[in-house]
Every structure is written in structure tokens, then in C-alpha cells.
C-alpha positions as CSV (number, residue, x, y, z in Angstrom):
1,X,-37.1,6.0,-4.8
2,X,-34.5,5.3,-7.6
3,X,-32.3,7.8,-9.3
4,X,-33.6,8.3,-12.5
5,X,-29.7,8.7,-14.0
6,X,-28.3,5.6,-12.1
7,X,-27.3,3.7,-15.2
8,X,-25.5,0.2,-15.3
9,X,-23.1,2.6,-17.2
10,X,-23.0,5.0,-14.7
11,X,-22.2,2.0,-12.0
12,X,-18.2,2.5,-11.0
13,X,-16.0,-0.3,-12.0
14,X,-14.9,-1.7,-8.8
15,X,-11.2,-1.2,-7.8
16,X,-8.5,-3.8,-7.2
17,X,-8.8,-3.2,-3.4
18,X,-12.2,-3.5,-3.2
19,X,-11.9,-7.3,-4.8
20,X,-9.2,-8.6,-3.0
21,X,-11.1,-7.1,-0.1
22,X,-14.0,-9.1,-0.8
23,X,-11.7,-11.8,-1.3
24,X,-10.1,-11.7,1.8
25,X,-13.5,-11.8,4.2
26,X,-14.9,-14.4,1.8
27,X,-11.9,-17.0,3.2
28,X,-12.2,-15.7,6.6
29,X,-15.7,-16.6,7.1
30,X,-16.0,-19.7,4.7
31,X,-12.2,-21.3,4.2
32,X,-10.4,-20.6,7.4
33,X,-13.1,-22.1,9.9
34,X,-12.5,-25.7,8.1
35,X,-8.5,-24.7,8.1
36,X,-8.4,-24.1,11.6
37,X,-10.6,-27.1,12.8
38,X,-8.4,-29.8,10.9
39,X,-5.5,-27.9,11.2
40,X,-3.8,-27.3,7.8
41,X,-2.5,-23.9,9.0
42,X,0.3,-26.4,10.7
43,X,0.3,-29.4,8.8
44,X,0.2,-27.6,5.3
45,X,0.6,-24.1,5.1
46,X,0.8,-20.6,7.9
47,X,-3.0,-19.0,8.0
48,X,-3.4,-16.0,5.5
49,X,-3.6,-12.5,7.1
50,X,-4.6,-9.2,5.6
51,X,-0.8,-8.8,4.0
52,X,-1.5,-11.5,1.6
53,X,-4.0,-9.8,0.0
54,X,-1.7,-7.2,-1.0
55,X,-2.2,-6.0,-5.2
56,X,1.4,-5.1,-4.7
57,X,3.2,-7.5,-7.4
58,X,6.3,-9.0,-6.3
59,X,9.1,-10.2,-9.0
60,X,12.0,-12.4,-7.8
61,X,15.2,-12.1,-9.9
62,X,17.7,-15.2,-9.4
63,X,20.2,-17.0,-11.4
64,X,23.7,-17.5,-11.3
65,X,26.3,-15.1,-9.9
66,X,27.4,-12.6,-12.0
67,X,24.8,-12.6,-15.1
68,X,23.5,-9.2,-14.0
69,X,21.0,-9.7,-12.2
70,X,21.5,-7.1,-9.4
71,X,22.6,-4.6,-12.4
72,X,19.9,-5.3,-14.2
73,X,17.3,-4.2,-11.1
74,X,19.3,-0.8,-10.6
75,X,18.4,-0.4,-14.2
76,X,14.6,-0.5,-13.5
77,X,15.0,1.4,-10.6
78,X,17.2,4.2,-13.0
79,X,19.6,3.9,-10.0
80,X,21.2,2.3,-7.9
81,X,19.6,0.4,-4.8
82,X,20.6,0.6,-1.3
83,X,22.6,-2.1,-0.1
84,X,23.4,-3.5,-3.7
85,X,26.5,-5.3,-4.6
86,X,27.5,-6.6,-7.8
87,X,30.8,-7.7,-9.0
88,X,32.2,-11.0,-11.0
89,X,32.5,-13.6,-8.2
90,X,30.4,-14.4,-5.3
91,X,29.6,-11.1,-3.7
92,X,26.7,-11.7,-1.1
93,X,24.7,-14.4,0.6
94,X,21.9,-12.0,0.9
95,X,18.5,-12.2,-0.1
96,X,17.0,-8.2,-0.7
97,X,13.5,-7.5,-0.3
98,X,13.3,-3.8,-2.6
99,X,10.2,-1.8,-1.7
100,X,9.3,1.6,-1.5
101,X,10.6,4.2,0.9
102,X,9.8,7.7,1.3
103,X,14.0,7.7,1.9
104,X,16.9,5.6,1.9
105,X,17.4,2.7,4.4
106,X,18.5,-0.5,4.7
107,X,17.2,-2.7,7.3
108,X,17.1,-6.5,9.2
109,X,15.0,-8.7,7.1
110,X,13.9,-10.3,10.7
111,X,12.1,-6.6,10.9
112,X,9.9,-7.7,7.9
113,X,9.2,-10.9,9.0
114,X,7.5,-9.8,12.4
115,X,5.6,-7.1,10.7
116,X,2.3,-8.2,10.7
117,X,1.3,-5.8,8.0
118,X,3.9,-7.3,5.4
119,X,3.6,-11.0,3.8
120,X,7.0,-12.9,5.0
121,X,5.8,-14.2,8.2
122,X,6.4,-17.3,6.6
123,X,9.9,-16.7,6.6
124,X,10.3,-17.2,10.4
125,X,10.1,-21.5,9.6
126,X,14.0,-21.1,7.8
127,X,15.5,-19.8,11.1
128,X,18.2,-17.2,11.7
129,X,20.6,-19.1,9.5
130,X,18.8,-17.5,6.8
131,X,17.2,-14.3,8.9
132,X,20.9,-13.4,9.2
133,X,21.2,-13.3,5.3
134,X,17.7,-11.0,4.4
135,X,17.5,-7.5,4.6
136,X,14.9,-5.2,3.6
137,X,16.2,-2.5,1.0
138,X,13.8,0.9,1.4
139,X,14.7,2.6,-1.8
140,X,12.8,5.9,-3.0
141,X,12.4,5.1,-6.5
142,X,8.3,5.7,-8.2
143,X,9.1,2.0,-10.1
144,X,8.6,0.7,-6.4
145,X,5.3,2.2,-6.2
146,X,3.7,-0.8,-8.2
147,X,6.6,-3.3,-7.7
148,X,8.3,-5.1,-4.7
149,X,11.5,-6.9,-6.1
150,X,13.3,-9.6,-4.2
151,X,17.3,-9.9,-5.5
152,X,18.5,-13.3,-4.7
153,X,22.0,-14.1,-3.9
154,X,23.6,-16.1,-7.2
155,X,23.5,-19.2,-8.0
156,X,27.1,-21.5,-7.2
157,X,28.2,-24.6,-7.8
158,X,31.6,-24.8,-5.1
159,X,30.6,-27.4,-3.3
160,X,32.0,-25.8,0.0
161,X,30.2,-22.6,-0.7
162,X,26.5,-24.3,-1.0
163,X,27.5,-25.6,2.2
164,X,28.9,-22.7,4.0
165,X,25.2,-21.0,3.2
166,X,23.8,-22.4,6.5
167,X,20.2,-22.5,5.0
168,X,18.9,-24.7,1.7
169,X,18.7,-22.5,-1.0
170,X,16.7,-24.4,-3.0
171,X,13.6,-24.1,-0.1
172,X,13.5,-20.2,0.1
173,X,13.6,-19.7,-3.9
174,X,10.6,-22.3,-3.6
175,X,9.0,-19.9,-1.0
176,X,9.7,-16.9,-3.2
177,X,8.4,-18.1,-6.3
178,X,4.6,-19.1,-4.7
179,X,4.5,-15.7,-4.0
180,X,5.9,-13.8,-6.6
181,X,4.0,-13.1,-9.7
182,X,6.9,-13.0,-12.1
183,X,10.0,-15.4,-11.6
184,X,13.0,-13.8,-13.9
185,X,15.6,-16.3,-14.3
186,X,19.5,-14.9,-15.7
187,X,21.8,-16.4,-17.5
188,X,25.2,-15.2,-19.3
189,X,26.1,-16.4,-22.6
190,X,29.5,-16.7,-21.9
191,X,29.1,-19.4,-19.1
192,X,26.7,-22.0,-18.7
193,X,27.3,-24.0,-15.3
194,X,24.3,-26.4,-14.6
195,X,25.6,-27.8,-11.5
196,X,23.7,-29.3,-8.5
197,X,22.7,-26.1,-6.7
198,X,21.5,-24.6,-10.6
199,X,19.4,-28.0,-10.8
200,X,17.8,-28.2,-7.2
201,X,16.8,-24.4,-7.8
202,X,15.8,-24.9,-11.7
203,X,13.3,-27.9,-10.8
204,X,11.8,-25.9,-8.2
205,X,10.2,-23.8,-11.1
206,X,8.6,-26.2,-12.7
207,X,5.5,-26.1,-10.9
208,X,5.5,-21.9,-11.9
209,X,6.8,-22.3,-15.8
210,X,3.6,-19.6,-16.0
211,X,5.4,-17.1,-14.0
212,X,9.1,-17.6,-15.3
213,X,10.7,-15.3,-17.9
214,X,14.7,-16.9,-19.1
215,X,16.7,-13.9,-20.0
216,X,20.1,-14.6,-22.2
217,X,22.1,-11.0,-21.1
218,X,25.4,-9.5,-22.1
219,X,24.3,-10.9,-25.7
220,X,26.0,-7.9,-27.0
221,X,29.5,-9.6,-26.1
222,X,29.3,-12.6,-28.8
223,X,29.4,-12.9,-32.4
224,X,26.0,-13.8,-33.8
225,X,26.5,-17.3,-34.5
226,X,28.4,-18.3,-30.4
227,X,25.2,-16.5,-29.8
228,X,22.7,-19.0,-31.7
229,X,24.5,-22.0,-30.6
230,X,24.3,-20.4,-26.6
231,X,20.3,-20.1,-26.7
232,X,20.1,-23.6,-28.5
233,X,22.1,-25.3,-25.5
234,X,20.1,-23.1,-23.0
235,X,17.3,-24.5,-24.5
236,X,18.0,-28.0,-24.4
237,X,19.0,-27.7,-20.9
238,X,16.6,-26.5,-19.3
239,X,13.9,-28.4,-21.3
240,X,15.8,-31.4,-19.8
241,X,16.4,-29.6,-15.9
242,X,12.7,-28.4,-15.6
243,X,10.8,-31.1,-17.3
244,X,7.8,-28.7,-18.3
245,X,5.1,-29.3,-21.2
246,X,5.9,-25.6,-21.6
247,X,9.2,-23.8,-22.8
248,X,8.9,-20.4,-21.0
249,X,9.9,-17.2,-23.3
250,X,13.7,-16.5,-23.8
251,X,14.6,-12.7,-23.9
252,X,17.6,-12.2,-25.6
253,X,20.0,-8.4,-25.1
254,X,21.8,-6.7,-23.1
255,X,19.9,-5.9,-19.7
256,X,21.3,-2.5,-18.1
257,X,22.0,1.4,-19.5
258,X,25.7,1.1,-20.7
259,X,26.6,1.1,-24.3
260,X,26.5,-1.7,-26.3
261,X,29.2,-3.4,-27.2
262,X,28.0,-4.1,-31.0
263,X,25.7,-2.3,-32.2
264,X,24.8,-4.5,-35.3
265,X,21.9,-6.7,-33.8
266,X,20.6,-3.0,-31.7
267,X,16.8,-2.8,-32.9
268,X,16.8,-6.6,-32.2
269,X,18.3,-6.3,-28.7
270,X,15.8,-3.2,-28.3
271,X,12.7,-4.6,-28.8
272,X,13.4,-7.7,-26.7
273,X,14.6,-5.4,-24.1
274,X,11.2,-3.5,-24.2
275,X,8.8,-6.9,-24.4
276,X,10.7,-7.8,-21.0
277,X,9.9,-4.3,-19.9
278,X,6.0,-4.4,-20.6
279,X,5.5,-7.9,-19.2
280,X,7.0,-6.6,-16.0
281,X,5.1,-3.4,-16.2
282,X,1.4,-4.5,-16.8
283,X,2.2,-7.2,-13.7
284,X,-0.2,-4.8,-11.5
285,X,-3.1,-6.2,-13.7
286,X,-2.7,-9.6,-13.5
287,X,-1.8,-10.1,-9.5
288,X,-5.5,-10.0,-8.4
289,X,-6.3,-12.9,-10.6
290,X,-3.0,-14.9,-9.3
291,X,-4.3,-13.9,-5.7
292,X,-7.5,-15.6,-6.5
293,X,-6.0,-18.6,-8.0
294,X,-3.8,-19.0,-5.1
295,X,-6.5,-18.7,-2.6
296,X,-8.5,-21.5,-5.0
297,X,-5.3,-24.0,-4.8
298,X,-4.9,-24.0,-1.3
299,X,-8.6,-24.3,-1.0
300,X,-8.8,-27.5,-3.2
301,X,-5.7,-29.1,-0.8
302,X,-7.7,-27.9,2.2
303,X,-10.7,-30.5,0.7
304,X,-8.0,-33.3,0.2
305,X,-6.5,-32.5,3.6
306,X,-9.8,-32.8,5.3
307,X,-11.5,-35.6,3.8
308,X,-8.2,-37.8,3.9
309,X,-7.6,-36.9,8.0
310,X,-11.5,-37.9,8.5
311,X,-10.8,-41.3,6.9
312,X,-7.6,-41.5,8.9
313,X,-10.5,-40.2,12.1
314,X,-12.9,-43.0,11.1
315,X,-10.4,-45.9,10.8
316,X,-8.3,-45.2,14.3
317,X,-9.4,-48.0,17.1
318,X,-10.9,-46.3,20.0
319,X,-8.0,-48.3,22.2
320,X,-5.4,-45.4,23.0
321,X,-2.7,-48.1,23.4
322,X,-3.6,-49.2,19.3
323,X,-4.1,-45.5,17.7
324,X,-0.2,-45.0,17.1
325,X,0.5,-48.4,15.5
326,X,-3.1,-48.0,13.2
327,X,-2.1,-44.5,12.4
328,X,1.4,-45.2,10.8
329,X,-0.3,-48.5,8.9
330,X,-2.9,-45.7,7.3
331,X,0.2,-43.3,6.3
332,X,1.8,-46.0,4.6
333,X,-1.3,-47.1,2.6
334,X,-1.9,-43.4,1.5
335,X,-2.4,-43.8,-2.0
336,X,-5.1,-46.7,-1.3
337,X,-6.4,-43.7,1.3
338,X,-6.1,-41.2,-1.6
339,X,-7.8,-43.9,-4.5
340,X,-10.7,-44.2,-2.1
341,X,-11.2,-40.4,-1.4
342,X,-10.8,-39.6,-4.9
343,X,-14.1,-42.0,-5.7
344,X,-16.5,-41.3,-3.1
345,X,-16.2,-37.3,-3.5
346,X,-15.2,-37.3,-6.9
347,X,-12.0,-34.8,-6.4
348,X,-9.8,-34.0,-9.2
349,X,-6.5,-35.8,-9.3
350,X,-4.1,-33.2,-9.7
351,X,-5.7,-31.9,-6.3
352,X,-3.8,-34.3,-4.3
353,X,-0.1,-33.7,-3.4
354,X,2.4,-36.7,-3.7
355,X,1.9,-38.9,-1.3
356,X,4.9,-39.3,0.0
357,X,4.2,-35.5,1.0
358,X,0.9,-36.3,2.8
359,X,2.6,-38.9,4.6
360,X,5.4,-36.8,5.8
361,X,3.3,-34.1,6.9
362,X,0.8,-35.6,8.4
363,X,2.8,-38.4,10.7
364,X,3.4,-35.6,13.2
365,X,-0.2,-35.1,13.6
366,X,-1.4,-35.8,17.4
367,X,-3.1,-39.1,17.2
368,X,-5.9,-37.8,19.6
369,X,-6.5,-34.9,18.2
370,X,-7.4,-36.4,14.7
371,X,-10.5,-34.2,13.8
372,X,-13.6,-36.1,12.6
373,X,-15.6,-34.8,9.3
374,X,-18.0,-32.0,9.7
375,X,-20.3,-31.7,6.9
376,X,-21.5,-27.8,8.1
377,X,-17.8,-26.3,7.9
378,X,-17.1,-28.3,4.0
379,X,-20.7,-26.7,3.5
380,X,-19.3,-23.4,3.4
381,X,-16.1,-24.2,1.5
382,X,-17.9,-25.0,-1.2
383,X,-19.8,-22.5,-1.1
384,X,-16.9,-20.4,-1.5
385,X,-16.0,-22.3,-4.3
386,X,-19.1,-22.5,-6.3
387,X,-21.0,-19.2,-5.0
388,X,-18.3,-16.5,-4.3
389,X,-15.4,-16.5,-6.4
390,X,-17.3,-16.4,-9.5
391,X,-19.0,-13.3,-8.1
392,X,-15.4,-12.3,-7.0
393,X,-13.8,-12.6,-10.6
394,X,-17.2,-11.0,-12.3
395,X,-15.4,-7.8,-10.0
396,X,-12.2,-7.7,-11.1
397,X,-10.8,-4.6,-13.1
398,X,-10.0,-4.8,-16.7
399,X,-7.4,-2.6,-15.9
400,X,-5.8,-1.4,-13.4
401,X,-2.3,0.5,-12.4
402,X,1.0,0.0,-14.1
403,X,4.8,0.0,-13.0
404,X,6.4,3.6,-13.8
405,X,9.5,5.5,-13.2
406,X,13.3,4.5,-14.0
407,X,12.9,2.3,-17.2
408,X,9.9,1.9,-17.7
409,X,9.2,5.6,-18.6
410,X,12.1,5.6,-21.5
411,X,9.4,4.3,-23.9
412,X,8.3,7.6,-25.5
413,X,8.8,9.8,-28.7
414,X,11.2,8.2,-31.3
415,X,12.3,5.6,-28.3
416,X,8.8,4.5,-28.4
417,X,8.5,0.9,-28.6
418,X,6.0,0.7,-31.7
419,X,8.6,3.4,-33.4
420,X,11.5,0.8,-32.6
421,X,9.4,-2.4,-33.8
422,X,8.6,-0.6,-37.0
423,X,12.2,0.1,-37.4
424,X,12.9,-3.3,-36.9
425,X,10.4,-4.6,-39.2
426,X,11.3,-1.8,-41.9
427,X,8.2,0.1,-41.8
428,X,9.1,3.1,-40.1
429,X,9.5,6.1,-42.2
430,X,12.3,8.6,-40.8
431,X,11.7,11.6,-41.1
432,X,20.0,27.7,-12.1
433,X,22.4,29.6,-11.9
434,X,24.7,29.4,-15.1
435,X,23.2,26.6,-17.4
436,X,26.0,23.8,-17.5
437,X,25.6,22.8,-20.8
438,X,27.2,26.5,-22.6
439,X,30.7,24.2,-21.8
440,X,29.6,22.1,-24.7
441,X,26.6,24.3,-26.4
442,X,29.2,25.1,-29.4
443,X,30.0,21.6,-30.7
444,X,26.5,20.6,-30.1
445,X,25.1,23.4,-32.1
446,X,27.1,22.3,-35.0
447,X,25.8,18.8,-35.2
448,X,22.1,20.3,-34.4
449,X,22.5,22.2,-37.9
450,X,24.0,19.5,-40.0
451,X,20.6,17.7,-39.1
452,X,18.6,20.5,-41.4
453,X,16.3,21.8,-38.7
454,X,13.1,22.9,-39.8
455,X,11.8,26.9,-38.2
456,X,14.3,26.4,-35.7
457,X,13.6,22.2,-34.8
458,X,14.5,19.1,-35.6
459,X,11.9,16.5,-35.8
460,X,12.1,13.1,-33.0
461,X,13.1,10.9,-35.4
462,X,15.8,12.4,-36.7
463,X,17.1,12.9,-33.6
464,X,17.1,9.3,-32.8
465,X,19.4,8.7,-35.4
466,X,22.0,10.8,-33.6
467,X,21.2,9.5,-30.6
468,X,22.1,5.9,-30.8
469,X,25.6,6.6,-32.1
470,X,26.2,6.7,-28.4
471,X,25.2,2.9,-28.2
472,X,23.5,3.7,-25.4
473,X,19.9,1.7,-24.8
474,X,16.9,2.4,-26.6
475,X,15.2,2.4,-22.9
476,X,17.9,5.0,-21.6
477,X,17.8,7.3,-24.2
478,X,13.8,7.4,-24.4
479,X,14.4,8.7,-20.5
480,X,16.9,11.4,-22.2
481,X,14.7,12.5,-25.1
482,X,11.8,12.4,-22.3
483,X,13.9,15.0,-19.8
484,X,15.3,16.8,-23.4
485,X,11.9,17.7,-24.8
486,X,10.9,20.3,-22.3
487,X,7.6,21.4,-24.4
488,X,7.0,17.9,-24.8
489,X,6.0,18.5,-28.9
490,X,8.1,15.7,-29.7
491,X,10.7,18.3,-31.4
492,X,13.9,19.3,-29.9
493,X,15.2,23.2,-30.4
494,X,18.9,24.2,-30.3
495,X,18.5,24.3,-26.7
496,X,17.1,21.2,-26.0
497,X,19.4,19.3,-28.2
498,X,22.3,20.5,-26.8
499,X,20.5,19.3,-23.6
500,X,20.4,16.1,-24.8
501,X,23.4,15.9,-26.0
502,X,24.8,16.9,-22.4
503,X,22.9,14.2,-21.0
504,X,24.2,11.7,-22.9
505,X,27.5,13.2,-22.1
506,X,26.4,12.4,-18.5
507,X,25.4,9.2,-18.8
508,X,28.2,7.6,-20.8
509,X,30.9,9.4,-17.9
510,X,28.7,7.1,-15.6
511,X,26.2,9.8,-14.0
512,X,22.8,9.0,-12.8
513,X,20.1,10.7,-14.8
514,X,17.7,12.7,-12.6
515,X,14.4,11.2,-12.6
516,X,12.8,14.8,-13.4
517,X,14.9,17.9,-15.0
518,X,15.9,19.8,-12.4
519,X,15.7,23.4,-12.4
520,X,19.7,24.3,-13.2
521,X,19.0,22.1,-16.3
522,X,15.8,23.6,-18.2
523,X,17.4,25.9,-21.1
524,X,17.5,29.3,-20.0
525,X,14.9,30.3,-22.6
526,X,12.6,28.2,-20.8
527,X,12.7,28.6,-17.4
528,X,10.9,31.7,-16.7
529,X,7.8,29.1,-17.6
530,X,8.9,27.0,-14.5
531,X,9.7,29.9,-12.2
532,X,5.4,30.7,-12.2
533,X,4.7,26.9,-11.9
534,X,7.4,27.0,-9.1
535,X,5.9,30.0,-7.5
């Protein structure tokens, strides 16, 4: 009998777990038969476990050393990460894997690796060269609740440093960015040092110009015009290093919470600041679809792979003695090998990997063990192909979670980022025990009354305008207003804007703000409200 109120509307929208859990048994029972019988888990690439399906989005910072890239992570977080180092030379060889932790730790990246239940088994193939040089950060921050970051160490040119590395750089940024679902690449615009390390690591992105964000930091540091002339030369450098169709997008500011150092180009710097901020946030959306499209690629080289080792299978003599000499004579001829696959099952050319590749892969392949074609196992492939994923991406979410906490939460009241763009464009029209902010309430109770309030507030925007004399960011003081408003009406009383005020006063004598007010804070006039809620 059918429910007479089951509706298509009524039908829940399926979750992101629930896709990339379809997903996941759709590859083990139809891709990773045909992977294990011609085996391109150890020619081409480790077999997928239940980790890789993860809808945790991962975004790998890198660039060269000292253009803030480790200060510019804290400033997600809203603090400071375990572990982290920053400073203007060389300060680690580390690599940081930054995920969530009910508390503080820091720990041996080789504890990652093993873990079944994490994605970096992969890792194991670099050695302990490089095992000795990742560490997992567990950091108790809520932006780590929809984000794993990876901090990588920077980018040198010393020729005796690259070498005193003991692992290639260049291969583990490659590893890092097939993975991660946004690529952020630092520069400073008072330096620009494109030497052979930068290059080897730059040309490893081409393949993922999709996933890479440039950002031009400390912009705030430069007159206007060194400024123009930096991002034209970045530009024509990289277009020349990467060689992509594509120029990624260039975000252009200042990327952490102190003041800025000129305040004349601020609304610009601002809203950059805050585009960079919602690409990274709405990443959560967008990593079941680049968990499907990875899953399709290596599907599509799993088809090359196996029709090119059965053609290797059918021309091998069946004289032992004569295999190892025919099998290097087919490697050599591999793009006659690829021109003839390519025609009889009409494959795309930009399935196939260089040859060169092929060839180097598949010359350790044990010449007896070259596995002949089985029609029943491709059967399935494509049926995966052709039958499942469309039913797979017909379930994928519209929407799904976001990033929160640290700076992404700063984007609210007169700190909002359409309230910053219309000020940009022109359109906006303006309009505890003993509390520790009585030390100052005096001298900020004067400013609050210059400001005309209205029955005893001052409206948001108004407040803004006092607010960025402190040249602190947009982001940062979105956080303050958000702690500051304690009704949340998107007014501040004397109390809460002498609050404010105090946390400013915090911030710019290098305090962290707390990510929720705590109790000593809320204006005395307030917190018997809290006291029931804490009761």
C-alpha cells in the first residue's frame, strides 16, 4: 500500500555521505576487480580505501618562505596552530597536516600515514626522508570542522638547502595537490624569486590551474603604482612558468588580523580579502563533485592501462627465453601501441598519459604475469561509467555544509561583505567578577556620545566608521562587532561599545580574541540573561 502523502516533494534530498557512499561501493564492485587483475594499484596508482571518500575538503597552502603563508592559516583558524612557526628566513622543513582535535596535540606524521581511516597512505612511497619532516597538527578550532589544511614548508632557491631537504619537493606538492580541492599559492610583493625549486613546484600545478588561487599579500606595504607593476610581472611569470590556457584569479591585500599599514586602498583590500574567504568557505559543496571526477580520471587511465598491457599480452612470443627482449621492443614503440589502441576502441586522446610515462611504469611489469584482456571485468567498468555515475551525480546535494569559525564568521552586521562591496562601489548609505572594561568605560563613553546615539544606541554602520580607524581588518572586526553585539539587533549600547572598543584594545596589544564572549565579558547589565541560560 502507498502513503497517500509520500510526495516527490516530500522525498529527502540525499546527503553528501550518502553519495560518496554510493560512490565508493560502485568502484568496489565495478572498477577495482579490473584494477586488481591488471594491476594498476602498483603500476599506476595505491587502491582507494574508504578514507578517500572523505567530504572533508583539504586546502594546501605553499609558496615561498616568508610571504605569510603560515600567518595567514592562524588567521583562519582565529589562532594560532599547534606546532606553527613563522619568521623571515627559512624556518622549517616540515610539512603540517591541520585537522580537528577535540584538544591540542602535535603528532608524527608517520601516525597518519598508517591510519587506515585517514587518506595519506600514499605518503609511505616518499620514505622517512620525508616521514621525518610531516607532522600531524590536532588543533581545536570549529574552521577545522569542514576543512583539513596542509602548511607546506617555503619555497627556496639556496642550492644547498634544496639539497639538504633529503626528499624532492617538487613530488610531494604534486601528491598534495591531486588531493586537495583548493591549491593557494603566496607570493610577497616585495620579492619575487623564480628560481629552480619555484619552477619545478609552479609546473606541477599546471595540470590543477582549476584548483589554484595566486594571492599577492602584504600589498598594504607598497605604493600603489610598485604595486601595479608587482601583479603585472607576477603575471607574466607565471603565465610563462605554468603554461596554462587559463590565468588563475589573483587576490590582492593583506592576508592576517594586524592593522594595515595604509589604509587608503582598505575597502579594496577588504573585499578581495572576503572573495578569498568565500571560495575557501563554500569548498564543502564542491568536494563531492571533485571526488567523482577523480574517481572518473583514474577510471579512464585504468581503460588505457588495460587495453595497452593486453596488446603488450597478445604480442609476447610464448618462448620464455624471447618475452624480455619482445617486451622492451613493445615499450619503446608505445606511441605506435597507443595510435593502435586509440582506433580500435575509440578512446579519447587526452586519456592517455605521456608515453614516456607508460613506458617507465610499465618496464617493471613481470613479463609472465602480463594479464590477458577480459571482456566481463571492462563489462563492468563501463558500466560504471555509462550506468552509475550519472545516477551518482543526479544525487548529489545542491548544497551542503560550509567552513565556520575564526575568519570566516567576521562577515556580519556593518562588516558584512555586501555592506563592504557597496561601500566600495559607492552605494552604501551610512547611516565575572568585576567587568574589565570600567578601566576604559570613561574615554569610551565619550566617543560613544559624539556618535549621536539614538534612545540610547548607535546604529552598525556608524559604528563601523569608528571601528576601522584602528586599521584593523574588515574580517577581524566583523568577529568584534559579532562578540560586541550581545542582543544581536545589529545596534551597540554604551555597554557594548565600550566592549568593542576593549576588544579592539585587545587585539591591537596582540591578544587572541575568544571565539565566544566569555562570561567575565558580557556587560554587567546583561548577564543576569546568561546566568538562566547557564543554569
Amino acid at each position: 500500500m502507498t502513503d497517500s502523502n509520500a510526495t516527490w516533494e516530500n522525498v529527502p534530498e540525499p546527503s553528501p555521505e550518502e553519495a560518496l557512499e554510493n560512490l565508493k561501493e560502485a568502484y568496489k564492485t565495478k572498477v577495482l576487480p579490473l584494477e586488481l587483475y591488471t594491476k594498476f594499484n602498483e603500476i599506476h596508482a595505491r587502491q582507494l580505501t574508504s578514507a578517500d571518500f572523505s567530504n572533508t575538503p583539504l586546502l594546501m597552502v605553499t609558496g615561498q618562505y616568508s610571504t605569510g603563508k603560515t600567518t595567514f592559516i592562524n588567521y583562519l583558524l582565529g589562532r594560532k596552530y599547534p606546532g606553527e612557526r613563522t619568521g623571515p628566513e627559512p624556518t622549517t622543513d616540515n610539512f603540517t597536516l591541520i585537522t580537528k582535535g577535540d584538544e591540542d596535540q602535535l603528532l608524527p606524521g608517520s601516525s597518519v600515514v598508517v591510519d587506515k581511516k585517514e587518506r595519506y597512505g600514499g605518503l609511505a612511497e616518499f620514505g622517512n626522508a620525508f616521514l621525518r619532516n610531516f607532522v600531524c597538527s590536532k588543533c581545536n578550532s570549529k574552521v577545522l570542522e569542514n576543512l583539513t589544511i596542509i602548511d607546506t614548508p617555503g619555497i627556496v632557491n639556496a642550492e644547498d638547502y634544496m639539497h639538504g631537504r633529503g626528499y624532492e619537493m617538487e613530488k610531494i606538492i604534486k601528491w598534495f595537490a591531486v588531493r586537495a580541492d583548493r591549491i593557494v599559492f603566496f607570493f610577497d610583493t616585495h620579492k619575487f624569486d623564480f628560481g629552480d625549486e619555484f619552477v619545478s613546484v609552479a609546473r606541477s600545478f599546471g595540470r590543477h590551474i582549476k584548483k589554484l588561487r595566486i594571492v599577492l599579500n602584504k600589498a598594504d606595504s607598497i605604493p600603489e603604482q610598485d604595486l601595479i607593476r608587482a601583479h603585472g610581472a607576477l603575471m607574466w611569470y607565471l603565465t610563462k612558468i605554468i603554461h596554462a590556457s587559463e590565468v588563475p584569479r589573483v587576490f590582492v591585500g593583506s592576508f592576517w588580523d594586524e592593522p594595515l599599514k595604509n589604509n587608503a586602498k582598505r575597502d579594496y583590500f577588504e573585499a578581495e580579502k572576503l572573495d578569498l574567504l568565500e571560495d575557501i568557505r563554500s569548498l564543502p559543496r564542491y568536494v563531492i563533485l571533485r571526488t567523482i571526477n577523480d574517481v572518473i580520471e583514474r577510471t579512464r587511465l585504468l581503460k588505457v592501462h588495460t587495453y595497452v598491457v593486453a596488446y603488450i599480452h597478445k604480442h609476447l612470443p610464448s618462448r620464455l627465453a624471447n618475452r624480455i627482449k619482445r617486451k622492451n621492443e613493445l615499450l619503446q614503440s608505445m606511441e605506435h601501441i597507443y595510435k593502435r589502441v586509440q582506433e580500435v576502441f575509440n578512446l579519447p586522446i587526452g586519456d592517455f598519459p605521456p608515453a614516456e610515462e607508460m613506458q617507465a611504469k610499465l618496464s617493471a611489469m613481470d613479463v609472465n604475469h602480463v594479464p590477458a584482456f577480459r571482456s566481463k571485468l571492462m563489462q563492468r567498468v563501463d558500466e560504471f561509467l555509462f550506468l552509475d555515475l550519472p545516477d551518482i551525480i543526479s544525487q548529489v546535494p545542491k548544497a551542503s555544509e560550509t567552513v565556520n569559525g575564526g575568519a570566516f564568521d567576521g562577515s556580519v552586521g556593518p562588516f558584512h561583505k555586501n555592506v563592504i562591496r557597496e561601500t566600495l562601489d559607492g552605494t552604501r548609505q551610512i547611516r565575572l567578577t568585576r567587568w574589565p572594561v570600567v578601566r576604559y568605560k570613561k574615554e569610551y563613553d565619550e566617543i560613544f556620545e559624539s556618535l549621536d546615539p539614538i534612545q540610547g544606541e548607535v546604529h552598525g554602520d556608524i559604528v563601523r566608521e569608528e571601528m576601522v580607524k584602528s586599521r584593523l581588518s574588515n574580517n577581524l572586526l566583523g568577529r568584534i562587532f559579532l562578540l560586541a553585539d550581545v542582543d544581536k539587533d545589529g545596534q551597540l549600547d554604551k555597554e557594548e561599545f565600550a566592549l568593542c572598543m576593549y576588544l579592539i584594545r585587545m587585539k591591537l596589544e596582540g591578544k587572541d580574541l575568544p571565539e565566544t564572549l566569555p562570561y567575565e565579558l558580557i556587560p554587567p547589565s546583561q548577564r543576569s540573561a546568561f546566568k538562566d541560560i547557564l543554569n
